[in-house]
C-alpha positions in Angstrom: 32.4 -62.1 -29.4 31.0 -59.2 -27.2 28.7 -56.9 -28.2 31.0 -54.1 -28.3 33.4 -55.8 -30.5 30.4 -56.6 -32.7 29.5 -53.1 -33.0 33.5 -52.3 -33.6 33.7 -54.7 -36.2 30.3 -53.7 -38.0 31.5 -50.3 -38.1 35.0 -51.0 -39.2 33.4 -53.2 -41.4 31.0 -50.2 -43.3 34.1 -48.0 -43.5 36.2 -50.6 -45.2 33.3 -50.2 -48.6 33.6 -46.6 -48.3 37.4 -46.7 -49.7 39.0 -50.3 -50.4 40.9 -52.8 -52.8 43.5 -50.0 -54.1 46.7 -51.4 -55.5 48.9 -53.8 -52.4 50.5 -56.4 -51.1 47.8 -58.2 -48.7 49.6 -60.4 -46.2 48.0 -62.6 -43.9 49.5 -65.3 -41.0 48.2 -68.3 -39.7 50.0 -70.9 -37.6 48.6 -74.2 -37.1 45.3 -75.6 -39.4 42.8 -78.1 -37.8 40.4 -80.4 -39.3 37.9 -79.2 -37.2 36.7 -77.4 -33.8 37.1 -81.0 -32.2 40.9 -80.9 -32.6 41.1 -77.7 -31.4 39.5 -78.7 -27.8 41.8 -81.7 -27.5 44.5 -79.4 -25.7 47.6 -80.2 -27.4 48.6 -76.7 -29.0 47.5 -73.2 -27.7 45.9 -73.3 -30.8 45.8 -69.7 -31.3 43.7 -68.4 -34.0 41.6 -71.9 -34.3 41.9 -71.8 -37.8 40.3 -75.1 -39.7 40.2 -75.7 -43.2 37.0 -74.4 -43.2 37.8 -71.1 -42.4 40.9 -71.3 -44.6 38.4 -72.2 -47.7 36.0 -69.3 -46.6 38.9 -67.0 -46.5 40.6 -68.6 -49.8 37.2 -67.6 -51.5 36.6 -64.3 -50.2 39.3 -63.0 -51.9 39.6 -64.8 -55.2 36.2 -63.5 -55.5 37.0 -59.9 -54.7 40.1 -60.3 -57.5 43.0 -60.5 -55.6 45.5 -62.5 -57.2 47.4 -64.8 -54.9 51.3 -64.9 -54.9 54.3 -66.3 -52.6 57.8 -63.3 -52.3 59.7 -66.1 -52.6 58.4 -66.0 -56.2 60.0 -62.4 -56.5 59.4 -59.0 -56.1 58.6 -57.5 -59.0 54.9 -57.8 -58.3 55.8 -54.7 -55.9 56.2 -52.5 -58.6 52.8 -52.7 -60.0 49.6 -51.6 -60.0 47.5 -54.8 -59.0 46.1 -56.2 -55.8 47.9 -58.9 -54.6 47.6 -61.7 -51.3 50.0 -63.8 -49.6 49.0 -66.7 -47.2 52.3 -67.3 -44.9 52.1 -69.9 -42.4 55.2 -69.6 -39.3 56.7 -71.9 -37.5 56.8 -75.6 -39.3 54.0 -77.2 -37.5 53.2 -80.7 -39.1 49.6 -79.9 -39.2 50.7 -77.5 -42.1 50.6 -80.2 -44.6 47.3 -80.2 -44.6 46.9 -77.1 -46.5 48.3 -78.8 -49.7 45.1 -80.1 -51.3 43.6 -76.5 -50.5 46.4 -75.2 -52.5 46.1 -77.7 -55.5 41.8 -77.4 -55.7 42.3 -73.2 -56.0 46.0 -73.3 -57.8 47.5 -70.7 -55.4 50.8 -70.5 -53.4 51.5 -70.2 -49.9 54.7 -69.7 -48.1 55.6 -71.4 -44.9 58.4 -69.8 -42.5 60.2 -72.6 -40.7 61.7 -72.8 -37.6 64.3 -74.9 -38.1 65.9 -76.3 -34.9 62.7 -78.0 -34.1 62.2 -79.7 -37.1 65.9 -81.4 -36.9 65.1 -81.8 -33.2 61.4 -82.9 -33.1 60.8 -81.0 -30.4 57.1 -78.9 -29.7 57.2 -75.2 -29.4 57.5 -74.1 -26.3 54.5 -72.3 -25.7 52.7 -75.1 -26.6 54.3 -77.4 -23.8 53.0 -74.3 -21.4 49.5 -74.2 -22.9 48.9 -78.1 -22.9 50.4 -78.5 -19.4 48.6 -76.5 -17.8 45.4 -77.2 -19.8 45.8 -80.2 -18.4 46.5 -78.9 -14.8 43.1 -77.2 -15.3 44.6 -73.3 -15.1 42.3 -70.8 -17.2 43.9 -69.9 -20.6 44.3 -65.8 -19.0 46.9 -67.0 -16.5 48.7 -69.7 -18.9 48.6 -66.5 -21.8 50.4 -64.3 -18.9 52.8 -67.3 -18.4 53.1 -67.3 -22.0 53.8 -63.5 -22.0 56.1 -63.7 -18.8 58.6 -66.6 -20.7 59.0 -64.3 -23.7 61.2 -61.9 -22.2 63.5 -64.3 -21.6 66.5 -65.6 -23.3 65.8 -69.4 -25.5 68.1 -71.3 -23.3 66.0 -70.0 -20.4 62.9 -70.4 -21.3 63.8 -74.3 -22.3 65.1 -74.8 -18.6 62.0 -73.4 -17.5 60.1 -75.9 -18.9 62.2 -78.5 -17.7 61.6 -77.6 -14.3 58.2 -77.0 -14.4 57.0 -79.9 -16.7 60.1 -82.5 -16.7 62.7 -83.8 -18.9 60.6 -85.0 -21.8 58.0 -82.1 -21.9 59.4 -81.1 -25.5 58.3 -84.8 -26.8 55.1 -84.4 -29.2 52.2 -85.6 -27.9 50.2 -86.0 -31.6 50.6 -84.8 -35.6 48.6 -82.1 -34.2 51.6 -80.5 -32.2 54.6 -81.5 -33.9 56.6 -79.6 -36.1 57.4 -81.5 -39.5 60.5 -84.2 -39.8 62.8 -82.8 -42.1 61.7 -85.5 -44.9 58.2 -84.1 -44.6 59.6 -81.2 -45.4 61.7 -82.1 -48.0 58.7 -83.5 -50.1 56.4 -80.9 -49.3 59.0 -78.3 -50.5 58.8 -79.8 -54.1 55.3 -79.1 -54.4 55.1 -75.9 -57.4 52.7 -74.1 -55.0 55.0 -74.4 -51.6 57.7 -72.0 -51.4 59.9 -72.1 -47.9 60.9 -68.7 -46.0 63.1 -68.1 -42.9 62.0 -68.5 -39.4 65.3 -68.6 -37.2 66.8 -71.7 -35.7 65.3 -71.9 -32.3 62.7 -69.0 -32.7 64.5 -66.3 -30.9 62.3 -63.1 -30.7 65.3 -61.0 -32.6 64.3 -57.1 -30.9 65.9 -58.8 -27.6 69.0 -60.3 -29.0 72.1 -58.7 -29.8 72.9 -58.2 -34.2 75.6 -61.0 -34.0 73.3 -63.5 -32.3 70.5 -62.4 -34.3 72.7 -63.2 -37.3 73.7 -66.5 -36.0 70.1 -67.2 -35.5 69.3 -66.1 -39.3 72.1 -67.7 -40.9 71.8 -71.3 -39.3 68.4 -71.3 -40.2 69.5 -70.2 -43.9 72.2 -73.1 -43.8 70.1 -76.0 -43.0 67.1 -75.1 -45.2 70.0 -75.1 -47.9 71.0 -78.4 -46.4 67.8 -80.0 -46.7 66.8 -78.1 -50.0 69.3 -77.3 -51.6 68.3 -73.7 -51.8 68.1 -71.2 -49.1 65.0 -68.9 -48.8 64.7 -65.1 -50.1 63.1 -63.8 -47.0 62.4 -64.1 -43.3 58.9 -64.1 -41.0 60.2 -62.5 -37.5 58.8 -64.7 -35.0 55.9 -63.2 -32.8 56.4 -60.1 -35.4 59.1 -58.9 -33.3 61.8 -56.6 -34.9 64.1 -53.9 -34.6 66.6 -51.7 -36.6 68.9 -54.2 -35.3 66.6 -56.9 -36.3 66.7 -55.2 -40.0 70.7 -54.8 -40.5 70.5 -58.2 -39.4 67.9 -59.4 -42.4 70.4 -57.3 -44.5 73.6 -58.3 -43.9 72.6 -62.1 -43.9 71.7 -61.7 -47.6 68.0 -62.0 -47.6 65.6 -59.7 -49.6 63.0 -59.1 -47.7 60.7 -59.5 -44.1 57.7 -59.9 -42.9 56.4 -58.8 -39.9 53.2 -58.1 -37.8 52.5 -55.0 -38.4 48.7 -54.5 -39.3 48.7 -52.9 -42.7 49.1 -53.0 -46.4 51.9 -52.6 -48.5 51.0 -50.0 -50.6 51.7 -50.4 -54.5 53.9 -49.1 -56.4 56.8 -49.7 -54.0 59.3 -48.0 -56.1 61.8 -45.4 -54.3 60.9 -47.4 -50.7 63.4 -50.3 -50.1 63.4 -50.1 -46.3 60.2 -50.9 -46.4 60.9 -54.5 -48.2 61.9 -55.6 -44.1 58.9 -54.5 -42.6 56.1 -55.7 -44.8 52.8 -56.1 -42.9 50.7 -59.0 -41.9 47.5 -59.6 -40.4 45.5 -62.4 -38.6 42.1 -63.7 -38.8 40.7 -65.3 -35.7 38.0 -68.6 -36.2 36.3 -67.6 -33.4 34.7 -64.5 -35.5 32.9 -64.0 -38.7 35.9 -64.7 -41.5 34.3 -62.6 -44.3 33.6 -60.0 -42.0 37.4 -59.9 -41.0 38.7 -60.5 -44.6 36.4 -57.2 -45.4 38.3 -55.2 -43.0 41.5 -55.8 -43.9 40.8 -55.0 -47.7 40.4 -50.9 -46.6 42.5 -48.7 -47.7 42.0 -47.0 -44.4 44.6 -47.6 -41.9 43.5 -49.3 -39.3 
C-alpha cells in the first residue's frame, strides 16, 4: 500500500469511531478464496481481491466481535425492518474454490450466500476474464495492460467477448486449468446447496453485465438462470448479485418482473435500518470489498461508519 493510501485509510479509519455500528444491513463480496498467498501467485485466476481463509477468519471475527449478527436474504427480509445490525458474506460467480468456505461456516455457525453464474457451471467453462489474466500472465504482460484488456472486453456483447478469446488464446482456452479456476460441477453444487448455512442467489446464465443489454435479454438472462437453479435444486433463488455490480432502471424492472425480491449490487454503502416505506431500494442494496493486500481489520473498521463514504 502507498503512503498516501495509508494516511487515507488511517484517517477514514479515526472517523469511522467517531459515529458507527447504527442499525443496517452490512454486505460484503468476495469472489474466489485461496488456501494461501502461494495459490494466488500460481497465475490461474486474476485473483482479484487475494482473499485466503485467513483473511476470511480475520474478517469473520472482526465482526462477530463488534456484534453484528450474520444472516443470508435468501433467509427473508424481515430482518430489514428492524433495529439491529446485521452482515451478509455473498460470494459471485460459482467458482469451485468456494467450497472451501464450508468448514468456516460450520466452526462460527453463520450463513453465506453464493450468486451463481449458471451457464458455466453446466458448461465447465472458466470465466473469461480469467482465460485473459492467466494467458497473458503467462505471456509475461504486466497485470495494468491485461486489467485495461479486461476493461476493454467488457463493453462488449458475451458472444463477442467468447470469440475474442478464441482468437486470441485458441479453441480450448475456456478448459480449467486447476480446482483453483473452475467454477463448480453442477453435483458440487447440488450437495453443497443442502448444507443449512448455504443459501443460492442469482447470477445470470452467462454473466452478462445487464446496464448494456436490452430488458428482454436481460430477462432471458435472469430467468434461465432462475430455471436451472430450480432444475438442479428444486427451488429457485429469492434474489440476484448483478455481475461486476452493474445495473440500471432497466436492470431493476428486469429483477421485478422476473419475480425476484430483491438485488445486490456494488454500491459502497449501508442499508440503513428500518427499511420500511423504501421498497426500491430492496434492488439496489450495497456491497463492499475487502482487498488481502491491506490491513483487514482496518478495512472491516471502515465500512462499519455510519458516515458515507
Amino acid at each position: 500500500m502507498s503512503f498516501s493510501k495509508q494516511i487515507k485509510q488511517s484517517l477514514r479509519r479515526r472517523l469511522s469511531r467517531l459515529h458507527r455500528d447504527g442499525p443496517a444491513l452490512l454486505g460484503f463480496l468476495f469472489h474466489g478464496i485461496f488456501e494461501d498467498e502461494q495459490e494466488i501467485r500460481k497465475g490461474h485466476v486474476d485473483a482479484q481481491q487475494g482473499i485466503t481463509t485467513r483473511h476470511m477468519q480475520q474478517f469473520i471475527e472482526h465482526f462477530l466481535q463488534a456484534g453484528y449478527r450474520f444472516l443470508s436474504p435468501e433467509q427473508g427480509l424481515d430482518v430489514l425492518c428492524s433495529d439491529q445490525k446485521w452482515i451478509c458474506i455473498t460470494f459471485d460467480d460459482g467458482y469451485a474454490n468456494n467450497l472451501r468456505m464450508l468448514p468456516l461456516l460450520e466452526q462460527y455457525d453463520i450463513p453465506a450466500t453464493f450468486y451463481i453464474t449458471t451457464g458455466n457451471v453446466e458448461e465447465q467453462q472458466c470465466f473469461w476474464w480469467d482465460v485473459v489474466y492467466r494467458e497473458r500472465h503467462r505471456q509475461g504482460v504486466k497485470k495494468p495492460l491485461i486489467s485495461r484488456e479486461q476493461k476493454m472486453l467488457k463493453e462488449k456483447h458475451h458472444q463477442d467477448i467468447l470469440g475474442y478469446l478464441r482468437r486470441e488464446f485458441g479453441a480450448g482456452c475456456l478448459q480449467p486449468w486447476s480446482d483453483t479456476d473452475r467454477p463448480m460441477t453442477i453435483g458440487e453444487l447440488q450437495e453443497f446447496a443442502r448444507h443449512p448455512l448455504v443459501h443460492i442467489g442469482n447470477h445470470t446464465r452467462d454473466h452478462y453485465l445487464l446496464d448494456r443489454y436490452s430488458q428482454a435479454e436481460v430477462e432471458k438472462q435472469i430467468l434461465r438462470a432462475q430455471q436451472d437453479l430450480e432444475n438442479w435444486l428444486g427451488r429457485a433463488p429469492g434474489g440476484i448479485a448483478y455481475p461486476n455490480g452493474n445495473y440500471s432502471s432497466t436492470t431493476l424492472d428486469a429483477a421485478r418482473n422476473t419475480g425476484l425480491q430483491y438485488g445486490l449490487s456494488l454500491d459502497k454503502h449501508k442499508t440503513a435500518l428500518p427499511l420500511e416505506g423504501k421498497p426500491s431500494s430492496l434492488f439496489a442494496l450495497g456491497r463492499f470489498t475487502l482487498w488481502g493486500r491491506d490491513d483487514i481489520d482496518a478495512q472491516c473498521e471502515i465500512t462499519r461508519s455510519d458516515i458515507p463514504l
